[in-house]
C-alpha positions as CSV (number, residue, x, y, z in Angstrom):
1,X,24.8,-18.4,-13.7
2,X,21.3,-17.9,-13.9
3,X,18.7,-20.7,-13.4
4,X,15.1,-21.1,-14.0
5,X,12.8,-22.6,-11.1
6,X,9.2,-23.3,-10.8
7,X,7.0,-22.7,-8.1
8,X,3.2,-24.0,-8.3
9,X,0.3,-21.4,-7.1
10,X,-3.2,-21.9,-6.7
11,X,-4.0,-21.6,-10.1
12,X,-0.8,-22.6,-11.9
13,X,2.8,-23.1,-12.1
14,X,5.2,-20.2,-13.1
15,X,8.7,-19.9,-14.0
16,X,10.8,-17.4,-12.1
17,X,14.5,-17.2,-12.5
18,X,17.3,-17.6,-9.7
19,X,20.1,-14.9,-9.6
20,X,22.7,-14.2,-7.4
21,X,21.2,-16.3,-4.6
22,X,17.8,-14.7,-5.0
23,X,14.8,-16.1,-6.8
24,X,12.6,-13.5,-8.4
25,X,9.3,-14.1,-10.4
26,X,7.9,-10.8,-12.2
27,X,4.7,-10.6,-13.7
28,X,2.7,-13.0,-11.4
29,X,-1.4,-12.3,-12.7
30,X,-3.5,-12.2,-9.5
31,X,-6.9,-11.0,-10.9
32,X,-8.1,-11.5,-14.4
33,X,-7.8,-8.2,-16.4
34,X,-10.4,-5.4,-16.0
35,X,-10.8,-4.0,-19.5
36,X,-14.3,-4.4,-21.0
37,X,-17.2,-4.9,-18.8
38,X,-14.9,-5.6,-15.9
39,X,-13.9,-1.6,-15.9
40,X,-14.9,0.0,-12.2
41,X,-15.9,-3.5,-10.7
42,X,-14.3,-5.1,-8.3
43,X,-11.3,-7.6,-9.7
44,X,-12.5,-10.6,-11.0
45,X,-10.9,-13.8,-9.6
46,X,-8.0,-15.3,-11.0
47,X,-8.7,-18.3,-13.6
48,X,-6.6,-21.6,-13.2
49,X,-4.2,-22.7,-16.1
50,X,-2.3,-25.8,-17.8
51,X,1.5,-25.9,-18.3
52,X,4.3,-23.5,-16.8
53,X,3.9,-19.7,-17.0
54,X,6.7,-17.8,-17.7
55,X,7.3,-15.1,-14.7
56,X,10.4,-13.8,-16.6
57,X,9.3,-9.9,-17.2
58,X,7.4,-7.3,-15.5
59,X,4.0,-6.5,-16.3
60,X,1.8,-4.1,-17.8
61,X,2.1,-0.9,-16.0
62,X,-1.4,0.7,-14.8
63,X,-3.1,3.3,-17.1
64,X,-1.5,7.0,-16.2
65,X,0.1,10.5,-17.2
66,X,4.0,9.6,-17.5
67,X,4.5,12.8,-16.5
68,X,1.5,13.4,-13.9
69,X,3.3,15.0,-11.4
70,X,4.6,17.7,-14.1
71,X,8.8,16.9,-14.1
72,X,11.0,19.0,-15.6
73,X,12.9,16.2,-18.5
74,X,16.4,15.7,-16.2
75,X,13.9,14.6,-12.9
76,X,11.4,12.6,-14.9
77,X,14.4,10.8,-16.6
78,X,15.9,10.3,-13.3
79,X,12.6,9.1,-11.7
80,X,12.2,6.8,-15.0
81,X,15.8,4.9,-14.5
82,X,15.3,2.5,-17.5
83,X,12.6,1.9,-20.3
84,X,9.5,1.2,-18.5
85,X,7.0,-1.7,-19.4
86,X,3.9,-0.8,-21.1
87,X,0.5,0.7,-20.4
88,X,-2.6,-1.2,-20.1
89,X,-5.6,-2.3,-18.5
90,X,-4.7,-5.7,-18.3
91,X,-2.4,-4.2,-15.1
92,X,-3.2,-6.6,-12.1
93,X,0.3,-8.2,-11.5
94,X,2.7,-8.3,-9.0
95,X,5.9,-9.9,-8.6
96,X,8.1,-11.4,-5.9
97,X,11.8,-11.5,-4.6
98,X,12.6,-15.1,-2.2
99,X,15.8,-16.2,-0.8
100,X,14.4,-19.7,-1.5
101,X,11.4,-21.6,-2.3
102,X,10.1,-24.5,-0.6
103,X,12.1,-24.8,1.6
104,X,10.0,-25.0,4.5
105,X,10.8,-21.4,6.3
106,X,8.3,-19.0,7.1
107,X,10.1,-15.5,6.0
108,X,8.4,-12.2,6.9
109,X,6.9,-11.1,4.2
110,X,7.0,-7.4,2.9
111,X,4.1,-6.5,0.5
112,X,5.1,-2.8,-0.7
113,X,2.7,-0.5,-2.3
114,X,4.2,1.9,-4.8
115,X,3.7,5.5,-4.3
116,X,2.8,8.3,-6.9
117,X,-0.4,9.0,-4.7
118,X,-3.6,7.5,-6.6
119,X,-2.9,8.2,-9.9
120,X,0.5,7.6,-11.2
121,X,3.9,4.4,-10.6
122,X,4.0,1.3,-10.6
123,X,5.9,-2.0,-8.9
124,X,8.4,-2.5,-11.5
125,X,10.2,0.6,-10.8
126,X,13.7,0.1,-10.5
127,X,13.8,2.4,-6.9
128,X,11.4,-0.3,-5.9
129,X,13.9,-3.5,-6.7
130,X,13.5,-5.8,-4.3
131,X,17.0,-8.1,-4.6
132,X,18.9,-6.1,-1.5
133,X,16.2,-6.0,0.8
134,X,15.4,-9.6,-0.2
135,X,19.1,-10.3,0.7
136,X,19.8,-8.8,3.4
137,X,17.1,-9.1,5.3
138,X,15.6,-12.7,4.9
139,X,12.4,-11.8,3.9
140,X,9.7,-12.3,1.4
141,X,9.2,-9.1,-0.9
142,X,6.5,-8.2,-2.8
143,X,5.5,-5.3,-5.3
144,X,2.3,-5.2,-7.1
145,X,0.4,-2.6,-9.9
146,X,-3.1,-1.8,-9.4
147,X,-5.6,0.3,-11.1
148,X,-5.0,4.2,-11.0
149,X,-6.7,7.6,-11.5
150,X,-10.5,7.2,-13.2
151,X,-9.8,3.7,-14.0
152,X,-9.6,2.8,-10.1
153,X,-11.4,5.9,-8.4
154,X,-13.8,7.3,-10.0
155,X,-17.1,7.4,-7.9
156,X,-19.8,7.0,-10.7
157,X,-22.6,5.2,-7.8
158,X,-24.2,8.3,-7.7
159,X,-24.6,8.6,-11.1
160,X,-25.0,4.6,-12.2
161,X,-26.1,3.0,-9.1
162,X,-25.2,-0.4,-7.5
163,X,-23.6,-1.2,-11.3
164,X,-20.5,1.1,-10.2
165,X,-21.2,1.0,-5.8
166,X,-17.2,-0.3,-6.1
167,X,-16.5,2.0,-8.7
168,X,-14.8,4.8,-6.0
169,X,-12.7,2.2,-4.6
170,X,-11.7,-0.2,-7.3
171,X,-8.0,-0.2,-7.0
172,X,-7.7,-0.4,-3.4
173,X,-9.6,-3.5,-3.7
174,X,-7.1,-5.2,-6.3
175,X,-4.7,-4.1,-3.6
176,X,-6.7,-6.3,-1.2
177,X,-6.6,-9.2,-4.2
178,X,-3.0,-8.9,-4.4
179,X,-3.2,-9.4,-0.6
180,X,-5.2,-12.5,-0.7
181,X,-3.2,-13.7,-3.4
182,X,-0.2,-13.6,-0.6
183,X,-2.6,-15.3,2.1
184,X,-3.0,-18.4,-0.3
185,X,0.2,-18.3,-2.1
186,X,3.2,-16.7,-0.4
187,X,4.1,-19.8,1.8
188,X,5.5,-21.9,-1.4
189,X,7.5,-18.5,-2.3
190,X,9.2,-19.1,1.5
191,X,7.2,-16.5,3.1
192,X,4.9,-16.5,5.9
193,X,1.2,-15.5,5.7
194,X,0.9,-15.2,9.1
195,X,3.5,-12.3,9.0
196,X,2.4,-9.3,6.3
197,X,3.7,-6.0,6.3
198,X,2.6,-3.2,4.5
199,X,4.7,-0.4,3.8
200,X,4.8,2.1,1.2
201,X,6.4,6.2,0.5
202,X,4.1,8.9,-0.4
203,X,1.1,7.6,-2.3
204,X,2.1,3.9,-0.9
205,X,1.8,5.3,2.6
206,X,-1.7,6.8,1.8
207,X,-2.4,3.0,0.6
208,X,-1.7,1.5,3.4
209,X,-3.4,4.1,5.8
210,X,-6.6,3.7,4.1
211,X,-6.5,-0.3,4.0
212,X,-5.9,-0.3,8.0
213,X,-9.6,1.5,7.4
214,X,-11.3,-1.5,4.9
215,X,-12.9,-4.4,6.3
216,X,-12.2,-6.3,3.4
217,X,-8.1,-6.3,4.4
218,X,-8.8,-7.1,7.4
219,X,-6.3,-10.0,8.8
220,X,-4.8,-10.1,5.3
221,X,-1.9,-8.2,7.0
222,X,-0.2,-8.1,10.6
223,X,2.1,-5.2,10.7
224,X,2.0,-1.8,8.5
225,X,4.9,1.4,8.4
226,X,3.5,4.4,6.3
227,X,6.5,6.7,5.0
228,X,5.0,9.8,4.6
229,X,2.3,10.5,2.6
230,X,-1.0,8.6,5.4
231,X,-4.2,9.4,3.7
232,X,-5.6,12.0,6.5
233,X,-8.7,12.9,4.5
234,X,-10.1,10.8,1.7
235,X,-13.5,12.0,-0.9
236,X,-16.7,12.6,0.3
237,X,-19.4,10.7,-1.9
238,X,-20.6,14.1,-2.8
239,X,-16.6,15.7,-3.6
240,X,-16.4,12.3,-5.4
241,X,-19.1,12.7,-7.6
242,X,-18.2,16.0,-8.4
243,X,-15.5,14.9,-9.5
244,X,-17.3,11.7,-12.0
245,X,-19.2,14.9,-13.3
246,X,-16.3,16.5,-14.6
247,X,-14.9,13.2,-16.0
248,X,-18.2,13.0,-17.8
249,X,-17.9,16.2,-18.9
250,X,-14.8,16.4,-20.8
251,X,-16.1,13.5,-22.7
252,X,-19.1,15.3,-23.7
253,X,-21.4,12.6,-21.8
254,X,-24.4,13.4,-19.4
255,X,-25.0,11.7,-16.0
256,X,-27.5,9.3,-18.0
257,X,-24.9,8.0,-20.0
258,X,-22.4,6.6,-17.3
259,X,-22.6,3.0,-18.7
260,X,-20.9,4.1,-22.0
261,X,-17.7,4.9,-19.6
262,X,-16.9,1.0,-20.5
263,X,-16.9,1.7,-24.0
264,X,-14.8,4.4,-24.1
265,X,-11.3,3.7,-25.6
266,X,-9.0,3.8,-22.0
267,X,-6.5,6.3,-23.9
268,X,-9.4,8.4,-24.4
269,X,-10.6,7.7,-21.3
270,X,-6.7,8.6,-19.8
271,X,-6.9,11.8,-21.4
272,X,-10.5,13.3,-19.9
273,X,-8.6,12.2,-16.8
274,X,-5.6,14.1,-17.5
275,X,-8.1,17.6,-18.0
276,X,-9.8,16.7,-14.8
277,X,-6.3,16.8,-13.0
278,X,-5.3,19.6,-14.4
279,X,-8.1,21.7,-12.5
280,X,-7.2,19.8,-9.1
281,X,-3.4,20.7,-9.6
282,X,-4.3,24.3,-9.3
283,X,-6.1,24.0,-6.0
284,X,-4.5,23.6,-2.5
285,X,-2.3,20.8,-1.5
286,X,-4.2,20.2,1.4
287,X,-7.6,19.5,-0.9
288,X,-6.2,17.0,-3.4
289,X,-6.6,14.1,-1.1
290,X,-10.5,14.8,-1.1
291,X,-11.1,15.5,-5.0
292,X,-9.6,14.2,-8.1
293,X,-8.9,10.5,-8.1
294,X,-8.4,8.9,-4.5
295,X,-10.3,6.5,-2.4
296,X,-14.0,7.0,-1.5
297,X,-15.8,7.3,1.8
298,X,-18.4,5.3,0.7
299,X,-20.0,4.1,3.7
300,X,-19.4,0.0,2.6
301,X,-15.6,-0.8,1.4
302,X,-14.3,2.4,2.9
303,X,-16.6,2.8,5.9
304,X,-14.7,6.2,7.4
305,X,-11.8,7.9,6.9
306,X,-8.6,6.2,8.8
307,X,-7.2,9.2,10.5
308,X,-11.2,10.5,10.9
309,X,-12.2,12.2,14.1
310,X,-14.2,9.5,14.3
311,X,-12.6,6.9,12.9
312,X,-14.3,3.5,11.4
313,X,-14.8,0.5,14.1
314,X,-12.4,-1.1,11.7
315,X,-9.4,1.2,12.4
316,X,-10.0,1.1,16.0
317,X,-10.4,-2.6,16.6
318,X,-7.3,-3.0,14.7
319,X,-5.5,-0.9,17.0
320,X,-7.4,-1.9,19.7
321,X,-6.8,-5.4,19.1
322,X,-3.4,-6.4,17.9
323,X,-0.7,-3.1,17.6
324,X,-0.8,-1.8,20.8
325,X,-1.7,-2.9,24.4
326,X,-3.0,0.7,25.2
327,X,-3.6,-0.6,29.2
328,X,0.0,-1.8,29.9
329,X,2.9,0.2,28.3
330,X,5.7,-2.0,27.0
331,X,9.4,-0.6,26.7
332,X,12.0,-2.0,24.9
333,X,15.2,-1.5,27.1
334,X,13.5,-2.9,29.9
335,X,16.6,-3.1,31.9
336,X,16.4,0.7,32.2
337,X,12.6,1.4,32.5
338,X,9.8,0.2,34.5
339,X,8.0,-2.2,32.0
340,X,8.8,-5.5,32.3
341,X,8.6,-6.7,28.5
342,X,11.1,-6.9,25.9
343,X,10.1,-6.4,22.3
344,X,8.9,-8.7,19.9
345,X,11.5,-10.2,17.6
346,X,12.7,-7.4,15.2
347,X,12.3,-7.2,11.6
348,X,16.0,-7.5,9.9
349,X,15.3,-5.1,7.2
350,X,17.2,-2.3,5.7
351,X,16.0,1.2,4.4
352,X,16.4,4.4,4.9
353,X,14.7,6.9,7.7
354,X,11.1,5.9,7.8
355,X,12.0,2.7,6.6
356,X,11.6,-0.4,9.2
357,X,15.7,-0.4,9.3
358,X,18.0,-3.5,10.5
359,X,17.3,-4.5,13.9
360,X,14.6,-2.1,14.8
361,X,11.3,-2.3,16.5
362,X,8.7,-3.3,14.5
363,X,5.3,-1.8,14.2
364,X,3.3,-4.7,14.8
365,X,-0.9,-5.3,14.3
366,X,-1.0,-8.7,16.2
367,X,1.7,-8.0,19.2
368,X,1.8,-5.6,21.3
369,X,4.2,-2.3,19.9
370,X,6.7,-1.4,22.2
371,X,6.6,1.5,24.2
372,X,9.3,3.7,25.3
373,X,7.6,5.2,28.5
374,X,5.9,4.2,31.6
375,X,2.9,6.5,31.7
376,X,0.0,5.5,30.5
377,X,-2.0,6.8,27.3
378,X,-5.5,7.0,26.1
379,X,-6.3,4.7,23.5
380,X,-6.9,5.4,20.1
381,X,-10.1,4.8,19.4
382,X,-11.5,7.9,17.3
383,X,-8.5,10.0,16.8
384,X,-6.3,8.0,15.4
385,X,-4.1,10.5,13.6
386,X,-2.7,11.3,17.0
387,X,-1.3,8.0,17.2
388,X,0.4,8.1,13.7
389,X,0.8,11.6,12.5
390,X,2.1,12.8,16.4
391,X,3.8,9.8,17.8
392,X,7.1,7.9,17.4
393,X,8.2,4.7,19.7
394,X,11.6,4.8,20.0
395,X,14.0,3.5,22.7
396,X,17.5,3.1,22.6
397,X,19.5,0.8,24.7
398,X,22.9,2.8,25.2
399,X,20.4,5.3,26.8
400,X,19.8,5.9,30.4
401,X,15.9,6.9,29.8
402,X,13.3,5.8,27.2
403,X,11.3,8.8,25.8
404,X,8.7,8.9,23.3
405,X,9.5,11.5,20.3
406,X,6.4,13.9,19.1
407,X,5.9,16.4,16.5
408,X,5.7,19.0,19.6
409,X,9.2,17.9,20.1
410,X,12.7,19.1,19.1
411,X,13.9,15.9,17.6
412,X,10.5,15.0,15.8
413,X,10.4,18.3,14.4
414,X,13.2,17.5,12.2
415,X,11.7,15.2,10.2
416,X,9.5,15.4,7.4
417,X,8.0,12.3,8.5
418,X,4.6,12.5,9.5
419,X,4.3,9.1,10.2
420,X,5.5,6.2,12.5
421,X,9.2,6.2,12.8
422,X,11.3,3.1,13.4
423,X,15.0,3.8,15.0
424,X,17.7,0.7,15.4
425,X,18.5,-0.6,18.5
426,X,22.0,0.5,19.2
């Protein structure tokens, strides 16, 4: 039978429910809401309050196109799976599945970011249900909703100056809230802040490429897996302000007026964004990631491009200092191979391919990532998409040789990955 139980935060105590020998609290606030004169800024810290909150139902879903990806009815239905929560701006939640709270443990905590690339989903979707993983594997799982499309990425710094500098980049930043809401939090859910991952599919792996690139997430989060989907190219300022024009446009404002974009009703506001997408759908695939709604280069919370030729000091410390140990190869069947180190502690996690799966190797920012052949490499550094889009670490112990899979490769060819891959041990 069900059960409530109350765990206290750093701004209040909330009610979660206890089912099935998981504990799950939906709903959880983590920024104040952005509507009004908080539209394009940066999230606005969370306010304490009195009494219990009740963490019983999902959130508000993000402004979006339901259909944004243009489904025939029997896929969208499918994609749907159950009445979804409602639309607003008043978005910034996330919610969290625990095997137990307070209980002293330190679980791994997974912080999943939802895909339907930058303008579209949301954490309460029931592919996204966090009770098995939560189960099976001991961990800490967390899915948040963010601001989308012009309501998160529209670059309008060109046009309004220092007003909208975060304008371009607004929902990666709450993603980087939700983050810090873990780091002060997570520990009285029975997670462990010292022990983050970021993973997401699609749009959630383009997240999590571009916040290994922001200096504001950095040491928010330890360990990342991008399934598909790793933000190779994000907006120019000048692509990106292209695209604000448009926005602008098909509201029948001019570039003096940019302040008014607060004003603006946000279903009004939904639907210019809609007309601007419909102009990007009809241009290549390979250009979408660099106009339309997505993250901003804007030299200050997105400094460079992740997968840049040459990359942003952030990306390349991170690599540099915690992920890999680019000097001394590490192998995980060290009984076979020359290296003399045995992998970090695996994450017991269960998913699909591209998913960290039960007793593999994790991908890990602050030990070394295992290595599955004795030659050296170069490190990193500038060209960091050889490292993710190219490479896979793999090593299996009923093997008589560790080899290192590549997209030059017969067996990485395969798969539509184009990301790091993650295969059990045995």
């Amino acid at each position: 039978m069900a059960q409530d139980v109350v765990v206290e935060t750093n701004c209040g105590k909330i009610r979660g429910i206890a089912e099935n020998d998981v504990k799950v609290f939906k709903g959880i606030p983590y920024a104040e809401s952005p509507a009004g004169e908080g539209r394009f800024a940066p999230p606005i810290k969370l306010q304490p309050w009195t009494g219990v909150r009740d963490a019983f139902e999902f959130g508000d879903r993000a402004m979006q196109d339901d259909n944004a990806f243009a489904l025939p009815p029997a896929m969208l239905k499918l994609f749907a799976g159950r009445e979804l929560p409602p639309m607003s701006e008043n978005c910034l939640v996330l919610n969290v599945w625990t095997p137990a709270i307070n209980d002293g443990r330190k679980r791994p905590v997974m912080f999943w970011c939802h895909g339907g690339a930058f303008i579209a989903g949301s954490g309460d979707s029931p592919w996204y249900e966090g009770t098995n993983l939560c189960r099976r594997g001991d961990v800490v799982v967390v899915t948040i909703n963010h601001r989308l499309g012009a309501f998160g990425y529209v670059h309008l710094a060109e046009l309004g100056g220092e007003e909208f500098a975060a304008s371009g980049n607004a929902g990666m930043l709450d993603i980087v809230a939700a983050l810090k809401w873990v780091r002060d939090n997570i520990a009285a859910f029975g997670g462990d802040a010292g022990n983050v991952t970021i993973f997401g599919e699609s749009g959630g792996g383009a997240k999590v490429s571009v916040l290994m690139a922001m200096p504001a997430a950095h040491g928010l989060f330890h360990k990342a897996i991008i399934q598909s989907g790793p933000a190779v190219e994000m907006a120019s300022r000048d692509d990106a302000a292209e695209t604000a024009r448009q926005l602008l446009a098909e509201l029948n404002l001019s570039s003096d007026r940019v302040s008014e974009l607060r004003r603006i009703p946000a279903l009004e506001l939904a639907r210019a964004q809609a007309a601007v997408l419909k102009k990007v759908s009809m241009m290549s695939f390979a250009n979408r990631r660099r106009v339309g709604f997505n993250p901003v280069v804007d030299g200050k919370h997105l400094p460079g491009g992740p997968f840049a030729p040459t990359a942003p000091a952030i990306s390349a410390n991170s690599w540099r200092r915690g992920s890999m140990d680019w000097t001394r190869p590490r192998c995980a069947n060290a009984s076979r191979c020359s290296s003399a180190s045995r992998p970090t502690e695996s994450l017991n996690t269960t998913g699909t391919r591209g998913r960290a799966i039960r007793g593999a190797t994790s991908f890990s920012r602050s030990q070394p990532i295992t290595r599955c052949e004795s030659r050296r490499s170069s490190p990193p550094t500038a060209r960091l998409r050889n490292t993710v889009r190219r490479c896979s670490f793999t090593c299996s112990p009923g093997r008589r040789r560790c080899w290192t899979a590549s997209s030059n490769r017969r067996t990485r060819s395969r798969s539509r990955l184009s990301s790091i891959r993650y295969k059990p041990r045995g």
